[in-house]
C-alpha positions as CSV (number, residue, x, y, z in Angstrom):
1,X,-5.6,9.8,8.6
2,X,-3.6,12.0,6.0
3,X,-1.2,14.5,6.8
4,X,-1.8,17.9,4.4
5,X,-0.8,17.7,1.6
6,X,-0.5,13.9,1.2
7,X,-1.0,11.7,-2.1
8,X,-1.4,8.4,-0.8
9,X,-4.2,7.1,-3.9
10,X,-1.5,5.6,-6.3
11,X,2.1,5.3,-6.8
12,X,2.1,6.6,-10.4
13,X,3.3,9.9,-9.2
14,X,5.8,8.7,-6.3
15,X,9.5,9.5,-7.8
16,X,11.2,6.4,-6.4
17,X,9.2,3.1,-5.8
18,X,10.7,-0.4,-4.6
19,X,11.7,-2.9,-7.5
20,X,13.8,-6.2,-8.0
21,X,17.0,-4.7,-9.6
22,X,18.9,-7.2,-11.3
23,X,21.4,-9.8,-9.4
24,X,19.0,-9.3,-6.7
25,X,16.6,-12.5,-5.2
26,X,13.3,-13.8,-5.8
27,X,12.3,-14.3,-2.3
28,X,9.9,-16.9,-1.2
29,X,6.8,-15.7,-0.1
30,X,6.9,-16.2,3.6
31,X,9.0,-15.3,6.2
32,X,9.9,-13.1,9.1
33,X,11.1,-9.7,9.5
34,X,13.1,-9.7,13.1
35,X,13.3,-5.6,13.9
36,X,15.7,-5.6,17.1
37,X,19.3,-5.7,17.1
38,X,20.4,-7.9,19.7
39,X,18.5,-10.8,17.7
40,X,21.2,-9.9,14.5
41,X,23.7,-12.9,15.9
42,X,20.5,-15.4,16.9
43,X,19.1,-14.9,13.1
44,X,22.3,-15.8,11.5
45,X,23.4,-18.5,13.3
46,X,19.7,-19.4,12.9
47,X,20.3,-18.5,8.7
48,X,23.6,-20.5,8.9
49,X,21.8,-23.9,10.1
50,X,18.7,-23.6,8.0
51,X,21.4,-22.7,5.1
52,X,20.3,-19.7,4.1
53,X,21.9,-17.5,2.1
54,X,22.9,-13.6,2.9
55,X,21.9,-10.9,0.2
56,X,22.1,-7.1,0.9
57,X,19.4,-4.9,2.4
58,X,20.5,-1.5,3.5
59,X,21.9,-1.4,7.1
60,X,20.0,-4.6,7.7
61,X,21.1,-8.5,6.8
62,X,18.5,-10.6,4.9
63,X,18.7,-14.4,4.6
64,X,16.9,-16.4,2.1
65,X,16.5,-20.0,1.0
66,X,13.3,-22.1,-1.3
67,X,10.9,-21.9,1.5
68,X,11.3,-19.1,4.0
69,X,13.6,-15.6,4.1
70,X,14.5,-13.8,7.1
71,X,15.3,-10.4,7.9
72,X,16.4,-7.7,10.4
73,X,17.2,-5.7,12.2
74,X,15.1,-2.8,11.5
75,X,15.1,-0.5,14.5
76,X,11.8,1.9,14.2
77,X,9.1,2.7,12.1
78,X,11.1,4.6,8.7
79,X,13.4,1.8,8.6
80,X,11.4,-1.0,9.3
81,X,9.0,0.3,6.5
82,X,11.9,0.6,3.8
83,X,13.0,-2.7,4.6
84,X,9.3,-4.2,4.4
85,X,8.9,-2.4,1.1
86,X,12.2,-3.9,-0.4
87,X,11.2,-7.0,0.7
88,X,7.5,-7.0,-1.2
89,X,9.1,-5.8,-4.2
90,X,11.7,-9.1,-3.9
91,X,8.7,-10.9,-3.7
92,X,7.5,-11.5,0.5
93,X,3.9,-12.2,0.8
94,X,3.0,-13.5,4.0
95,X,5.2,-11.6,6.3
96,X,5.4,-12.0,10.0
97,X,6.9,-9.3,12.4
98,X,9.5,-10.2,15.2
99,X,10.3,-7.8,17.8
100,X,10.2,-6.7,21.6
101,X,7.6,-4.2,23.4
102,X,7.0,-2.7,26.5
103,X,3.8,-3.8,28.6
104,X,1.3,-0.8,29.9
105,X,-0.9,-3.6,31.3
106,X,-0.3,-5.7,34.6
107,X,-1.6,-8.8,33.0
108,X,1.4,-9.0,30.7
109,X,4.4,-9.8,32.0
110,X,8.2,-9.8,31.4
111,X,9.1,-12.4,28.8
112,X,5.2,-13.1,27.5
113,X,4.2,-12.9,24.3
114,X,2.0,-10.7,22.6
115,X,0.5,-11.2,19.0
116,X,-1.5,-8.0,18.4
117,X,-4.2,-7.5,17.0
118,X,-4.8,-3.4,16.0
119,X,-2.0,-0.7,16.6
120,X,-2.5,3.3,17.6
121,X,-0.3,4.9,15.4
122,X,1.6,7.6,16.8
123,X,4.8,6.9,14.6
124,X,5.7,9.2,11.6
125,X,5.1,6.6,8.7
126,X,1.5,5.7,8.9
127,X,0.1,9.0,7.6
128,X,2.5,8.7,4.2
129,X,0.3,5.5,3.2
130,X,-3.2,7.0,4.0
131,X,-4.6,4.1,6.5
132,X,-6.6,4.3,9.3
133,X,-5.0,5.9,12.9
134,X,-5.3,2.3,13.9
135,X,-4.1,-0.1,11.3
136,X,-4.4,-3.5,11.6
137,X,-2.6,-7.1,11.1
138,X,-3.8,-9.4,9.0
139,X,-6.3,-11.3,11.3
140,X,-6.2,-14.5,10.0
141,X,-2.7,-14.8,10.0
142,X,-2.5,-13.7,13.4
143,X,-5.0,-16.4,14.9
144,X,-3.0,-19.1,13.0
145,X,0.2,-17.8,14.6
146,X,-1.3,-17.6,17.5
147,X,-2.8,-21.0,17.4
148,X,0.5,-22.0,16.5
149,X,2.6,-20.7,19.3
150,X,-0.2,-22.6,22.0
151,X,1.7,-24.0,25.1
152,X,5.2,-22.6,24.2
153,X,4.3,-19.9,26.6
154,X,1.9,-17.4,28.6
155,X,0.4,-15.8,25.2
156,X,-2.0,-12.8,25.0
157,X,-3.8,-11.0,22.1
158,X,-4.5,-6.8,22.1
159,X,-3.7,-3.9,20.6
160,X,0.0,-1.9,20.7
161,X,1.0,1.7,20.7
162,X,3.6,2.8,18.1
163,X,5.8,5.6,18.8
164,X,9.1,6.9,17.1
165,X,9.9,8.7,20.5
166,X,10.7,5.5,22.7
167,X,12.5,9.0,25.2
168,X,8.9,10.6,25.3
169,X,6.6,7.1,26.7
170,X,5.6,9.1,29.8
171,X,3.8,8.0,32.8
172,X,0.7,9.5,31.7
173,X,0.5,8.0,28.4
174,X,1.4,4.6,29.9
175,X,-1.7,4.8,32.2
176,X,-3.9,6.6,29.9
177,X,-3.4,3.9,27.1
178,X,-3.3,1.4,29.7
179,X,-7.1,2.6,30.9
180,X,-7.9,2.5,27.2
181,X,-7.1,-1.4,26.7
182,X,-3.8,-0.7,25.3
183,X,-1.2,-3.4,26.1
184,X,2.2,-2.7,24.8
185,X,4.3,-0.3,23.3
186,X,6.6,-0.8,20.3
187,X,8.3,1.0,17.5
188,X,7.6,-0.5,14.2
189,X,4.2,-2.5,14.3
190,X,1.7,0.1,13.1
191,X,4.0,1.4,10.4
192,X,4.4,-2.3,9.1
193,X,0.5,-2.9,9.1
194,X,-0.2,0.5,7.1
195,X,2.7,-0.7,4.5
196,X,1.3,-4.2,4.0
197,X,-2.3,-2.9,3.8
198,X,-0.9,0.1,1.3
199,X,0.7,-3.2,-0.9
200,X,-2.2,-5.4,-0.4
201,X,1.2,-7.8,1.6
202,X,-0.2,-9.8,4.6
203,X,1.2,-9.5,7.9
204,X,1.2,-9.9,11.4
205,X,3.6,-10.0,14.5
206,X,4.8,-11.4,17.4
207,X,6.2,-9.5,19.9
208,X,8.4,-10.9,23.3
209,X,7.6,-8.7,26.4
210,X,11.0,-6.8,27.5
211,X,9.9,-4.5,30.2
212,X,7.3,-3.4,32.3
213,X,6.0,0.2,32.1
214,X,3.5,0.6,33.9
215,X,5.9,-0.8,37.3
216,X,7.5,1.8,39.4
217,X,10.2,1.8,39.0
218,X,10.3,0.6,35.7
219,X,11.5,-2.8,35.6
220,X,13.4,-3.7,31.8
221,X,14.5,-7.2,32.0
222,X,16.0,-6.9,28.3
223,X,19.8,-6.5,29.7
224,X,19.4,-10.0,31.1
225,X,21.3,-12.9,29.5
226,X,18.9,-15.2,30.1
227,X,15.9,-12.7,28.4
228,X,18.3,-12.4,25.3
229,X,18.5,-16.3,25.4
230,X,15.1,-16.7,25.4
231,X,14.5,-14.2,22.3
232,X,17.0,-16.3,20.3
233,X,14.5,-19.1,21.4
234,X,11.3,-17.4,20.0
235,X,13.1,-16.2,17.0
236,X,14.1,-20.3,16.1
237,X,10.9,-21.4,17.2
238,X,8.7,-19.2,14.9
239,X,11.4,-20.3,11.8
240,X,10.6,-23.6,13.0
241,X,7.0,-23.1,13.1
242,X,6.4,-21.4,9.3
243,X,9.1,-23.7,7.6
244,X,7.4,-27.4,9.3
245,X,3.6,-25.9,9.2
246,X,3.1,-24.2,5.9
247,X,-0.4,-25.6,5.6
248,X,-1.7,-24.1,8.6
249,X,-0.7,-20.4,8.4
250,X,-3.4,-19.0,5.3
């Protein structure tokens, strides 16, 4: 997948590229990058009790300590990949995508949780970084999170559609994807994976189920105080998970 035109071989001849500037971190090489808004007072009351401290990135917040940074929001693929490109240059390795979708498939439900495994591109960034129209996470980094996360929920595995048109997810898309396997919808995960592969970075996601699409009428349950509470939940629980299980996430 290359749009015309496109030099995606090498970054000799790209004008600006990502760096460290000075008085900015070294970052640890692990952590999570937490794309949706209404997570942005969950991560830093989370920052504030793991004690980490605030640096700037763009419109976004990031938190750092020795161990483990975290970062967000970053609505949408452009922005999500700027902020995943600042934060390989500060030094991120092992990066792990937190964020909402919306489910095309009956057997996942509101407030499930999806770790997926491929995503059909059909955002705007991919074709810049010359991977495949269906870019994938880093698979053993997935299956560790996965293995993780066991009995702290209703869990599934599949693949996501990315769009940059979150106006435009029509009824026949829903269903045709749905038919195709496709389980959820999102804004930023195939983006991310074609950025990571691009900077040989490792990542992979976890994703919190928010609506149902393929219900009509379409039935969002994001508005709902207790589906915020139980983001904020997710969000502490994967910090807790890559800061007390280091070993077991490759």
């Amino acid at each position: 997948m290359q749009a015309p035109g496109a030099d995606t071989g090498s970054t000799e001849s790209c004008i600006i590229n990502p760096c460290r500037a000075p008085g900015e971190p070294a970052l640890p090489a692990t952590g999570v990058l937490a794309v949706n808004p209404s997570d942005t007072r969950a991560m830093a009351a989370l920052a504030d009790r793991r004690r980490l401290r605030r640096h700037f990135l763009f419109h976004s917040r990031l938190y750092a300590g020795a161990d483990l940074f975290l970062a967000g929001p970053a609505v949408g693929a452009p922005m999500a990949a700027l902020c995943l490109e600042k934060l390989i240059a500060l030094g991120a390795r092992r990066v792990v995508l937190y964020g909402w979708c919306g489910s095309l498939a009956r057997e996942l439900a509101c407030t499930d949780l999806l770790v997926p495994t491929w995503g059909l591109a059909e955002e705007g960034t991919s074709v810049h970084y010359g991977g495949p129209d269906r870019p994938r996470c880093d698979e053993p980094l997935a299956a560790a999170l996965a293995a993780g996360l066991a009995g702290r929920g209703r869990l599934l595995r599949g693949p996501v559609w990315t769009t940059d048109a979150p106006y435009r997810e029509t009824r026949e898309k829903v269903a045709r994807y749905g038919r195709q396997g496709i389980m959820a919808v999102d804004m930023e995960y195939s983006a991310l994976c074609s950025v990571a592969r691009f900077r040989a970075t490792r990542l992979a996601a976890l994703m919190l189920v928010s609506d149902e699409l393929w219900q009509t009428p379409w039935r969002p349950r994001y508005p709902d105080r207790a589906f915020r509470a139980r983001s904020a939940g997710i969000l502490e629980l994967l910090v807790d998970l890559l800061l007390s299980s280091p070993q077991d996430f490759p």
